[in-house]
N, C-alpha and C positions, 0 to 999 in steps of 0.2 A: 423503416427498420432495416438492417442490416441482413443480407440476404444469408449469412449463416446463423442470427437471430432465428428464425424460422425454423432451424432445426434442433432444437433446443431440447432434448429429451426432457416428459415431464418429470420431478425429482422423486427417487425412493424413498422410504420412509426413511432412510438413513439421514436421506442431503435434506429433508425439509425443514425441519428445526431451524437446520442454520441457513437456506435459504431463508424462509421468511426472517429471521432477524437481520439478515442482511437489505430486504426489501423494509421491514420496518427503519432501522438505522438511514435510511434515506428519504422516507416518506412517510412515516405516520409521525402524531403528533410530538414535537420534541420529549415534553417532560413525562409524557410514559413510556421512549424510546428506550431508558436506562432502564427501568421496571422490566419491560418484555423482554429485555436484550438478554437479562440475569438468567430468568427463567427458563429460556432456549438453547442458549448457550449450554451443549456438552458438557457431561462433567469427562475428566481427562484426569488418569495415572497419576500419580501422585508421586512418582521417583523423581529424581535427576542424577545426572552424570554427572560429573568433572567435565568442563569445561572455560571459553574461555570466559574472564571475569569482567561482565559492563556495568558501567551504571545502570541503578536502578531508574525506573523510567512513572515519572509523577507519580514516586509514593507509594506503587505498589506492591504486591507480593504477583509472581507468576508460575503456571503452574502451564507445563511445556505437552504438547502432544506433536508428534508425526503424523499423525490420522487423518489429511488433510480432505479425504472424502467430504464431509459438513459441508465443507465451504465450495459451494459448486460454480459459483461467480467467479470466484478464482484460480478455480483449476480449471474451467472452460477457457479465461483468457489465456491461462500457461497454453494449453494445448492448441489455441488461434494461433499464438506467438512463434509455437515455435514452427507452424507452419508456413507462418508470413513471415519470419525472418531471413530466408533468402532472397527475398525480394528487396531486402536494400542494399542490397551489393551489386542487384538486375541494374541494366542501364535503364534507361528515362527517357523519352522523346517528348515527354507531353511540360509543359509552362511549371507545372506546380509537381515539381519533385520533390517532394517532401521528406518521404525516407531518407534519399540520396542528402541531401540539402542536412537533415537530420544525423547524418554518420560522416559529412567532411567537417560538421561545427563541432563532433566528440573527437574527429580525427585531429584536430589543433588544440585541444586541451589535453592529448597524449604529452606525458613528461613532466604535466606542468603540476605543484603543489597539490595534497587533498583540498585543502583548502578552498584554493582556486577553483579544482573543478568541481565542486560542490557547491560554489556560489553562482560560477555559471550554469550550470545545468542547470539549479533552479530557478534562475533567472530568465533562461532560457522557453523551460516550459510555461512558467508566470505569466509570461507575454502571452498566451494565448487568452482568448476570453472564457467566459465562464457561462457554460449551457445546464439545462438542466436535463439529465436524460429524457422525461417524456416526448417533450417537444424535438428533442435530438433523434431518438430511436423508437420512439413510438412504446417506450416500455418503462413503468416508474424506475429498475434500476437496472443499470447495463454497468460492465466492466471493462473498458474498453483498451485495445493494444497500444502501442504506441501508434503504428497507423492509422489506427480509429481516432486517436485524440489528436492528431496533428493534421488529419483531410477535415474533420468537424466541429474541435474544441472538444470540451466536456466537462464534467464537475469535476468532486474533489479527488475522489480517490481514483479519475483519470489523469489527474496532475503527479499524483503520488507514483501512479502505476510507470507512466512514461518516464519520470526521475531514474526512478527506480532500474528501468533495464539500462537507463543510461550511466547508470553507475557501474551497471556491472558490465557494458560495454568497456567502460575506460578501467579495469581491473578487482573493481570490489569484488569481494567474496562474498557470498550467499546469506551466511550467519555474520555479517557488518550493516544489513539491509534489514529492514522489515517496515510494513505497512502496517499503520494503527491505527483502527477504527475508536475513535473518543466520542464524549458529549462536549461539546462546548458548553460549560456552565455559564459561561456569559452571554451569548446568544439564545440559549436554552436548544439550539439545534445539534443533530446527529454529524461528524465530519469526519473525514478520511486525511492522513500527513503520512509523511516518510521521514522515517530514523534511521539515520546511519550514525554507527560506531566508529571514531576515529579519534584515536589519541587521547582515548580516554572519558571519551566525552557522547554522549547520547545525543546526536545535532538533529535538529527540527528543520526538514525541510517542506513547507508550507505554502500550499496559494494563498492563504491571507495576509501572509508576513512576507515583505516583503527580500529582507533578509537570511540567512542559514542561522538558527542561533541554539543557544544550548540551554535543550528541555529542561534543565535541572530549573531556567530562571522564567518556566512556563506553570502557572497556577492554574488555570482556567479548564485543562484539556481534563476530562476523567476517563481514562481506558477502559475499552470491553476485552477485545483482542487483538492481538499481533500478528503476524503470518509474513512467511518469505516462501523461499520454493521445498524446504523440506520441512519446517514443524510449524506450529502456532502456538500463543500462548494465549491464554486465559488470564485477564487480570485482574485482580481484587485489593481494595484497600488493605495496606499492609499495617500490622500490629504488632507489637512495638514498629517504628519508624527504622529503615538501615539504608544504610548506606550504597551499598551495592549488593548484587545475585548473584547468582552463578549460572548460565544456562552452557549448553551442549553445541558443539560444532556440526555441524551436518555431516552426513558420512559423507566419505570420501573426499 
């Protein structure tokens, strides 16, 4: 286990709901994952703002909160990251620099198409293998920085997690990004992807696909919630079917 592992405040009544559904969504039985997920899962405000306009993402309706407290997996790795993020700019003496290694490969996809740097990156993270936390961290579910996933490997939503600042390493904005916890209806198991917003289009970036490709022509995924660094979204089968949502820019 990771030596800030260890200090892990236990959760308030606030953060536990959505800790355990976060702990379930990776380890209990698949087909009661979506059941328990429902039930824990926050209910959250029911306004929205004017904001900008994405595709809607597998079908659903979404229903937006700031109150990122719940998800404590989350905001503990925001708050690792962004004390371990000076450290890849630190020089290196040791074989396996990774960070460094990790910020000259985002430093050559400067300039180049979205496109492109969205096919590399997650081509990039792909190459690593796939652990499961237990046997990784000693703990059924850990959330790991990109340091963590690049010295150890890790599951899914350590694939998503690392994509992910690497996107906004190379200029994405905040509300272009989000992590989304689904069921794979075809596996029957709980999984973690990254969506990014670009040119209109909601792109699936995936450890199991080996490709970037667009969610709209993905059946299989069923959304619990979304999350970036300022809101999360709660998602539920939508009725009537539309087209696209409307959700809110993060402040500032």
């Amino acid at each position: 286990m990771p030596k800030d592992a260890a200090k892990k405040p236990s959760p308030t009544l606030l953060e536990k709901p959505a800790d355990e559904i976060a702990q379930e969504l990776s380890a209990a039985p698949a087909k009661q994952a979506p059941i328990e997920a429902e039930k824990k899962i926050p209910e959250v405000a029911r306004a929205r703002t004017a904001g900008p306009i994405w595709p809607q993402i597998f079908d659903t309706a979404e229903t937006r909160s700031d109150n990122l407290r719940p998800f404590t997996k989350w905001t503990w790795m925001l708050d690792r990251y962004s004390k371990e993020k000076p450290q890849e700019v630190a020089s290196c003496n040791d074989s396996k620099c990774r960070l460094q290694s990790w910020r000259q490969f985002l430093e050559t996809l400067k300039g180049k198409s979205r496109e492109q740097q969205l096919d590399a990156v997650n081509s990039y993270a792909n190459r690593h293998p796939y652990i499961e936390d237990l046997p990784n961290y000693g703990v059924p579910d850990y959330w790991a920085t990109p340091r963590e996933f690049l010295q150890k490997d890790g599951d899914c939503e350590d694939y998503a997690i690392t994509k992910y600042w690497s996107l906004r390493a190379l200029g994405f904005q905040d509300d272009e990004l989000r992590l989304v916890v689904v069921q794979d209806m075809n596996l029957g198991v709980a999984h973690a992807i990254l969506l990014a917003y670009s040119e209109g289009k909601a792109l699936l970036l995936d450890n199991q696909i080996k490709s970037i490709v667009d969610s709209a022509k993905i059946h299989h995924y069923r959304p619990f919630f979304s999350i970036n660094e300022q809101h999360w979204w709660l998602h539920k089968p939508d009725q009537p079917k539309i087209s696209e949502t409307k959700i809110a820019s993060p402040r500032g």
